[in-house]
C-alpha positions in Angstrom: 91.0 29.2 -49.5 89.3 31.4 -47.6 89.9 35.4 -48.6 89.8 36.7 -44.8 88.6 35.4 -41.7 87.8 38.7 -39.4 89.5 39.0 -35.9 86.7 39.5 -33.2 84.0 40.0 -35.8 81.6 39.5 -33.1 83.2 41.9 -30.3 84.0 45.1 -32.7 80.5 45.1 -34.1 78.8 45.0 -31.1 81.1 47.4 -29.7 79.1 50.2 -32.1 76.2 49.4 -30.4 74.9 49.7 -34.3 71.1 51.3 -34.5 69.3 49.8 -37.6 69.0 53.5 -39.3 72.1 54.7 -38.2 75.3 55.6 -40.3 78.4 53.8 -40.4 81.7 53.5 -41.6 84.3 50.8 -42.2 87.6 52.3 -42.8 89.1 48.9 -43.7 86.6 46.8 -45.5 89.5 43.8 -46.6 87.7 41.1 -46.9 84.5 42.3 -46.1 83.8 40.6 -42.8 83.1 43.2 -40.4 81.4 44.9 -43.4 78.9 42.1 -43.9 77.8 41.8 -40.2 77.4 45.7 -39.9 74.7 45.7 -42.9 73.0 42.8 -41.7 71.8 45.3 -38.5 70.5 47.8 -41.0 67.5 48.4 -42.2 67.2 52.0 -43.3 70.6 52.7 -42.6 74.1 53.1 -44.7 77.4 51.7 -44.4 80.1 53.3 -46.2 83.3 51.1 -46.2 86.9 52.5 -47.8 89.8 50.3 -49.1 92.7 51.6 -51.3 93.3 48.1 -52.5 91.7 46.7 -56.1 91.1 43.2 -54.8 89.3 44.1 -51.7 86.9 46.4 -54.4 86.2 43.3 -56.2 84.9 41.8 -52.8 82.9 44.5 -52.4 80.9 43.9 -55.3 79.1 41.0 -53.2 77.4 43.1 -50.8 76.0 45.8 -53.3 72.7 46.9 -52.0 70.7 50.4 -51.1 72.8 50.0 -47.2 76.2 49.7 -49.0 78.8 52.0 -50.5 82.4 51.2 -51.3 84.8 53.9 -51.3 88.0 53.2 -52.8 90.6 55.9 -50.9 93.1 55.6 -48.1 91.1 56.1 -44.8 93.5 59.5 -44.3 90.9 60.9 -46.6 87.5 59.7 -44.3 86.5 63.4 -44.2 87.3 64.4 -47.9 85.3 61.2 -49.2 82.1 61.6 -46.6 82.1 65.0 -47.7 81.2 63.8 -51.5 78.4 61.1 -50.4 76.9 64.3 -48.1 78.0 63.2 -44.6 79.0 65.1 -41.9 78.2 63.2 -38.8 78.5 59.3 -38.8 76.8 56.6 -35.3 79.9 54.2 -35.7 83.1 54.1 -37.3 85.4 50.5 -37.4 88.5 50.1 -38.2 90.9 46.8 -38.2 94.4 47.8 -38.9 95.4 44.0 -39.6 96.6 43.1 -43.4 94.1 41.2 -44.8 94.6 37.2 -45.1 94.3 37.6 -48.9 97.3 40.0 -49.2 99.9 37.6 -47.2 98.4 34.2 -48.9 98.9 35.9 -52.2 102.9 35.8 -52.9 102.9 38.5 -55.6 101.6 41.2 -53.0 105.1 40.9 -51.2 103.6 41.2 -47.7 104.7 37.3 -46.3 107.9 35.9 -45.9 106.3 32.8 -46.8 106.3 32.7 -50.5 108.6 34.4 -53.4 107.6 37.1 -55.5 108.6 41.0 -56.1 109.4 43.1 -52.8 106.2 45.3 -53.2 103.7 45.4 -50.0 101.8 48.5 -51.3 98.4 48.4 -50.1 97.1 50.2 -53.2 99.7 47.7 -55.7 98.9 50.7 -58.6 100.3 53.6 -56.5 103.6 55.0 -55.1 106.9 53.2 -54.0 107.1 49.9 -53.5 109.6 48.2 -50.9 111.9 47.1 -53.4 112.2 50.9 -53.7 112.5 51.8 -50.6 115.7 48.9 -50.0 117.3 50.9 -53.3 117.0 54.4 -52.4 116.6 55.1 -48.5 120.2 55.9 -47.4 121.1 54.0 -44.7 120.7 56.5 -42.0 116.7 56.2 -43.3 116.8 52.6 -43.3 118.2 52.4 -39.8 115.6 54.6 -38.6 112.4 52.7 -40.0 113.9 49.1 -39.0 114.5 50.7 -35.2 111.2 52.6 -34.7 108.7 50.6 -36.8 109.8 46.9 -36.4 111.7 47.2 -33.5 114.9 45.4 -34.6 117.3 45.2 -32.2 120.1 45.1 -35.0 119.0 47.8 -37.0 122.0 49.6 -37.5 123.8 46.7 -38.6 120.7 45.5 -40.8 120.5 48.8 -42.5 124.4 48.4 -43.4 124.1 45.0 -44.6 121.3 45.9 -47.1 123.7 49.0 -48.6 126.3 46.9 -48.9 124.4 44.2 -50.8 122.3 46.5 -53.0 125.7 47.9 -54.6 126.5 44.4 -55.8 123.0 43.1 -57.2 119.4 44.4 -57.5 117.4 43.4 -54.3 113.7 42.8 -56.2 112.3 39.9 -54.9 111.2 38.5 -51.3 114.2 35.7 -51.8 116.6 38.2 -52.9 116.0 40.6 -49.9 115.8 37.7 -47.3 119.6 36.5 -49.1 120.6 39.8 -48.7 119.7 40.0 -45.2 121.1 36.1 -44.0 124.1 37.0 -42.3 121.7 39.7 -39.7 118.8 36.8 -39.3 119.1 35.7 -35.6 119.7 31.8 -36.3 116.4 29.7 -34.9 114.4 33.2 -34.9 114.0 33.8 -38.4 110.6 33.9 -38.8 110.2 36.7 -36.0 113.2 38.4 -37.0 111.5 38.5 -40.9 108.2 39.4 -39.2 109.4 42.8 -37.8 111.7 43.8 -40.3 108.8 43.5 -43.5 106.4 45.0 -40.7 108.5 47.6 -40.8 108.8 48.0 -44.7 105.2 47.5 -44.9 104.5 50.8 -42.6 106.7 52.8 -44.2 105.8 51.8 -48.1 102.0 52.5 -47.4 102.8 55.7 -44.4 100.4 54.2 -42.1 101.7 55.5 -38.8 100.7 58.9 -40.4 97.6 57.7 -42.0 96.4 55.9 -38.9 96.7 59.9 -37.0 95.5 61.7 -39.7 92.3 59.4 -39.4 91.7 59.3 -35.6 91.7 63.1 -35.7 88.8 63.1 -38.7 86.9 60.5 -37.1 86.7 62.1 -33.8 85.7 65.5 -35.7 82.8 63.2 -37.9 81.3 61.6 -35.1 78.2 62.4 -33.1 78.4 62.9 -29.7 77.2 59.0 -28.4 79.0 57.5 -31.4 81.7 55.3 -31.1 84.5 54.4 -32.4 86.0 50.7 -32.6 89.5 50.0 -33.1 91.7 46.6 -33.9 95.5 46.8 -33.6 98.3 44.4 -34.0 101.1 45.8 -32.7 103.0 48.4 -30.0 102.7 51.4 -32.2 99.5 51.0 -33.4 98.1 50.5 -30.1 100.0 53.2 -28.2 98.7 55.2 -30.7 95.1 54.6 -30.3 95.3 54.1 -26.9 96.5 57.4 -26.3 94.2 59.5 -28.4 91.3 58.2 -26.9 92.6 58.4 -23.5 94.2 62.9 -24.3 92.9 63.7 -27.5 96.2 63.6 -28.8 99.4 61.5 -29.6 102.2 62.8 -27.5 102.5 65.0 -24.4 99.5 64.8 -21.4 95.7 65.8 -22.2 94.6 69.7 -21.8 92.6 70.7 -19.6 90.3 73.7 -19.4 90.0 76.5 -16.7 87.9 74.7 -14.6 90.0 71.6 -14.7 88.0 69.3 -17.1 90.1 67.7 -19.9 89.7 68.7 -23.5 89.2 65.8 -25.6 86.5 64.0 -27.6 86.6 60.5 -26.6 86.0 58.5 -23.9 87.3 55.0 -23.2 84.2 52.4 -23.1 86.9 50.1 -21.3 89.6 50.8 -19.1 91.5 48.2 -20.7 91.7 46.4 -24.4 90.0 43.5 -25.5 91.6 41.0 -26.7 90.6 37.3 -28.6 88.9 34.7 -26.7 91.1 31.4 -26.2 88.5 29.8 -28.9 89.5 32.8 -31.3 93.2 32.2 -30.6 92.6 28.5 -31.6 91.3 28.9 -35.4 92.9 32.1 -36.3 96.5 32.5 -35.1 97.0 35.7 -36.7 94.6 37.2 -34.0 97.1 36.5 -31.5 98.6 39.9 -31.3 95.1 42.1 -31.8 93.8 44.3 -29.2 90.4 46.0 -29.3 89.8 49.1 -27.9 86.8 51.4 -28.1 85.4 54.8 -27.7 82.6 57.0 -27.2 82.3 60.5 -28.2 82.0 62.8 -25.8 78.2 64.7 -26.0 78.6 68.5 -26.5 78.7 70.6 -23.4 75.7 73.0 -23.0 
């Protein structure tokens, strides 16, 4: 089986416009895909790509080389770990915010509804709470909240109540044990949707990637040089809106700043009004691309 097939490989490369001596970064190497195509373009260049997760190190391994540097950290720290190889100013950055093919196909990660296993979905698996935590402890005030805001469940009130209830009277530990729990809120004939939003949302809170995903637009805007760009897949509303609205103010809520004279304060600009999305050809051999949306950004140059 194939580890990871990349969603629009092609478009989010060339959407760095990559110079062959330039330096890059991939803040979600996965699979190594995107990685792969970015090093092919270098010749004196460096790409350094981070991944928390063990397995996605292992891949890594395959394209060792004087272009290539694996960093094993949470892209929250981009900064922090740039700082240690010396940089300060990177051409490119990439990001694709998907879970990597490998993690759903393998059962004992806990990120698909498709197999059993334990109720994990940690991107690093050897670090912090898992979800099987997180249906234990959160009250159900907590639980309410995540469901609502980060999967969008229409019945998260009464989903969060269910799971209370059916954690006093057995352990929920496993992917089959939470989906049991759960039965009696599953819209009948709209399971799989219904299971898709409410382990999105576990997944974003175990790994705090709403907060990760900020805290690393900020530091990529700041470790850019004016002309870079930045290159950004999302697969769903909050990611996007997220993105979407830091390129477009500079910030995540509220309008954009301007100065005295009227000109916004921000450091990106949009390359395209609007996001790109998979070609029909794309949508074809890869269904889990059907929700991605590309959009990119330039750094703004430095005013004189």
């Amino acid at each position: 089986m194939e580890y990871h097939r990349p969603v629009m490989l092609e478009e989010s490369v060339d959407a760095l416009a990559i110079k062959p001596d330039g330096v890059y970064v991939d803040v979600t190497f996965g699979g190594g895909g995107h990685s792969a195509l970015i090093v092919s373009k270098l010749t004196t260049g460096k790409l350094y790509s981070f991944d928390q997760d063990k397995d996605a190190e292992e891949q890594s391994k395959k394209l060792e080389g004087p272009n290539f540097q694996f960093v094993r950290a949470n892209f929250r720290d981009l900064k922090k770990y740039l700082r240690l190889y010396g940089v300060r100013q990177v051409d490119g950055i990439l990001a694709d915010l998907g879970v990597s093919s490998h993690q759903f196909n393998e059962g004992s990660r806990g990120f698909s509804t498709r197999f059993d296993g334990p109720l994990d979905m940690r991107m690093n698996y050897e670090h912090g709470e898992s979800a099987a935590d997180v249906v234990a402890n959160y009250s159900e005030e907590q639980l309410h909240r995540i469901f609502g805001i980060y999967g969008e469940v229409k019945n998260a009130k009464t989903l969060a109540r269910t799971i209370v209830e059916q954690r006093s009277r057995r352990p929920i530990e496993t992917i089959n044990d939470f989906k049991q729990a759960i039965r009696s809120c599953t819209p009948k004939g709209k399971e799989n949707k219904y299971l898709a939003q409410v382990f999105q949302a576990l997944r974003i809170e175990v790994n705090d990637e709403m907060k990760a995903l900020e805290e690393m637009l900020v530091q990529a805007a700041e470790v850019l040089k004016p002309g870079g760009r930045l290159s950004v897949i999302s697969y769903h509303s909050l990611e996007d809106r997220m993105v979407k609205n830091f390129i477009a103010k500079g910030k995540f809520f509220g309008e954009v700043e301007k100065d005295l004279f009227g000109n916004e304060i921000k450091p990106l600009d949009a390359v395209s009004r609007k996001p790109i999305v998979p070609s029909e050809e794309e949508l074809l051999i890869n269904s889990r691309s059907r929700s991605a949306k590309l959009r990119i950004a330039e750094k703004r140059e430095l005013d004189d």
